[in-house]
N, C-alpha and C positions, 0 to 999 in steps of 0.2 A: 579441351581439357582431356588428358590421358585417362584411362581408365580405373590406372592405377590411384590419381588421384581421387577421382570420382567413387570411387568402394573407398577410398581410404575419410574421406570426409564423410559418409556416409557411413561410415561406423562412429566416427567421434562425433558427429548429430545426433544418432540414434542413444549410443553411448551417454554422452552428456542428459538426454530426454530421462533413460532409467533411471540413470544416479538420483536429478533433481526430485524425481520421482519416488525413488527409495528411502532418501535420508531425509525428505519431510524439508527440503530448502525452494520445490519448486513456489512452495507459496509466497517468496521473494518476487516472482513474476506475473501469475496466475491465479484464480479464486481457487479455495479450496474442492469446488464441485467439479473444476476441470481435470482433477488427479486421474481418472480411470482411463481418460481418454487421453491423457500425455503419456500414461506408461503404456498403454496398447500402440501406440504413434512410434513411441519410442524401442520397444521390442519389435515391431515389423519393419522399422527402417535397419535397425540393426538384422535381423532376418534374411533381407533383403539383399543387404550388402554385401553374408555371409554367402550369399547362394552364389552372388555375382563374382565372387573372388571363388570360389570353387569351381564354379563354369570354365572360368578363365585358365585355371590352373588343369582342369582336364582336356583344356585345347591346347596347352602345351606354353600359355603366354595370354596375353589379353590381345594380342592381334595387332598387324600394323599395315593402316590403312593406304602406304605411301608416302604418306605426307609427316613433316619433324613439326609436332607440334611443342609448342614451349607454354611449360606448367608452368612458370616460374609465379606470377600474378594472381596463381589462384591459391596459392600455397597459402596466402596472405588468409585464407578465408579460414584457415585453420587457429588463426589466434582465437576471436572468439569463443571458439569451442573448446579450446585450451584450457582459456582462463575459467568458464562454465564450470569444465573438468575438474581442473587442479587449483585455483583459487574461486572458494565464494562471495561476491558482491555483495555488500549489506541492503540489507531492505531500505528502502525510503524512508527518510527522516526530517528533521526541522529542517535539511537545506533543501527538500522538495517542496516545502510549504512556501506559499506566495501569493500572484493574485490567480491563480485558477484554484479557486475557492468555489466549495458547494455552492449554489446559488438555485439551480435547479428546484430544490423543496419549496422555493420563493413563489409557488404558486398561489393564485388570488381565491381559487375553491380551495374553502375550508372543509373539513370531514371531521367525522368523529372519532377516535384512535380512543385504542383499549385499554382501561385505568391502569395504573400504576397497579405494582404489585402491593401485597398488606402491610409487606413489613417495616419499618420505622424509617429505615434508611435505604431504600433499591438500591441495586446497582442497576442502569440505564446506560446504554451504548451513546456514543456521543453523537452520531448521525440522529439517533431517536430523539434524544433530548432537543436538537437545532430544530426536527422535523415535528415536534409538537409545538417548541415554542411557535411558530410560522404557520403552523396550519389547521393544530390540535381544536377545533369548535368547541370541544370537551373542557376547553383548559385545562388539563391534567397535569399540568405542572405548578399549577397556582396555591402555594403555601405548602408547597411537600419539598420536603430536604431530603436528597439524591445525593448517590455515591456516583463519579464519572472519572474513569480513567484515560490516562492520555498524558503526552511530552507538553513540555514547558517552551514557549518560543516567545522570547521577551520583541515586547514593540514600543521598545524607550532606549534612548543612550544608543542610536545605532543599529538598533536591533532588527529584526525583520520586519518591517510594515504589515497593520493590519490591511485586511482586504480593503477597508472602505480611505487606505491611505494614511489614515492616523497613527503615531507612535506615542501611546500612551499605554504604559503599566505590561500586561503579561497574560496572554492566550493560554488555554491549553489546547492541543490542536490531535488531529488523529488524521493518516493517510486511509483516503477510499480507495477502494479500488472497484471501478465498476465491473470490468472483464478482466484485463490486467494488469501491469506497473507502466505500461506507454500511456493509457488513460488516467490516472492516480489525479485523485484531486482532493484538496484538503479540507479538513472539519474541526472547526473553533467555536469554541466560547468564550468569552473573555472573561477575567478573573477579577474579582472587587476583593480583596482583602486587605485594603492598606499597603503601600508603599513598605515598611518594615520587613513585612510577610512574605512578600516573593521578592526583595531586592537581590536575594542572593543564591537564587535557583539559576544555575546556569541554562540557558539553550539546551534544548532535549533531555534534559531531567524527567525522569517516567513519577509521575505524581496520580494519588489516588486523593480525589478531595471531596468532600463532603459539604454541601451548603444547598441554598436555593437561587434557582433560574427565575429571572427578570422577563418573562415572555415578550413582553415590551417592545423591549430594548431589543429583537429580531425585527429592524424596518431596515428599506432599501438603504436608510443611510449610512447604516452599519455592518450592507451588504449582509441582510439578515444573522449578526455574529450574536444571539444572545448574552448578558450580563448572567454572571452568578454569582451572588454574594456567599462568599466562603465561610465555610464552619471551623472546618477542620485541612490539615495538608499532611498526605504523610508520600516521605517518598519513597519509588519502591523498583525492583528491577525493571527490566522490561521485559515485556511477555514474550512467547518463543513467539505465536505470529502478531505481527505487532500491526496488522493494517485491520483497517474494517471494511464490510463487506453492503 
């Protein structure tokens, strides 16, 4: 690879690292804890690169070692970083949800986890909710009605399949993300509110609902997907990071 190309991809990496960095989209990829260390990454390759094309240009040329070598193939390695640049990817949504499903929390030690909060109605992360229903000793979800937000993925008429293979009625689902978006894996509960009630929530509708978990109904056969009998359904935009951590 020429050298020219080699500084010139070496700015659009570095380049691309700041931006994601800057405008608050690297969390499309990455957890939020990792930001200090992708724009320090991302300012020293860009750095880097600066020094090397200066170098170059006070030897008078980046130097020729004899040999023709052909960049043509590696040019290719600059789309990525292109699109990084100049078009943003959406974050994962109901077509990343499928059978790599939380399953993990499906541990057989139960523990005691921290009550709920006082007030009539919590809000509760939907990872918390799966991981009490499955493991909570405490039972801390047993007769308390919870606020949980999260997209809509129907598993009827076609729809996504739930994890344990079933198409019946309508999940609401949330993407984890353990370290980045290559590990992403999905978090459901599934929805009891009568056939009437979500017939006509499209796929990935951002829904805040209200009702109580089924701690139950989290056994292997349902791939730990806890039941919630719903209260309430409102829908609502989607948040700017839309995964959970």
């Amino acid at each position: 690879m020429k050298r020219e190309v080699q500084n010139l991809l070496l700015v659009l990496l570095g380049g691309a690292m700041v931006k994601i960095s800057l405008d608050g989209s690297f969390v499309r990829y990455v957890k939020p804890s990792l930001h200090p260390y992708l724009l320090t990454a991302g300012v020293l390759i860009v750095a880097l690169a600066i020094a090397s094309i200066v170098a170059d240009i006070r030897r008078g040329g980046p130097g020729d070692d004899g040999h023709d070598h052909d960049s043509r193939p590696y040019w290719l390695l600059l789309v990525p970083l292109a699109v990084i640049l100049f078009v943003a990817p959406p974050a994962l949504g109901v077509s990343a949800v499928g059978e790599r499903s939380v399953t993990a929390v499906a541990s057989d030690r139960e523990v005691p986890f921290p009550a709920l909060p006082d007030e009539a109605v919590p809000e509760v992360p939907l990872l918390d909710v799966v991981q009490r229903a499955v493991r909570d000793s405490e039972r801390s979800l047993d007769g308390r009605e919870i606020r949980v937000t999260g997209f809509a993925v129907a598993t009827a008429n076609g729809g996504s399949p739930r994890s344990n293979g079933t198409r019946e009625g309508v999940d609401l689902a949330r993407i984890l993300i353990i370290c980045c978006a290559a590990d992403a894996r999905s978090i459901r509960i599934h929805l009891d509110a009568g056939s009437a009630a979500l017939d006509d929530i499209p796929d990935g509708t951002w829904l805040q609902i209200s009702g109580t978990v089924d701690a139950a109904t989290a056994t292997e056969d349902t791939a730990f997907t806890p039941t919630m009998s719903v209260s309430t359904i409102d829908r609502i935009d989607a948040p700017e990071n839309t995964y959970e951590y």
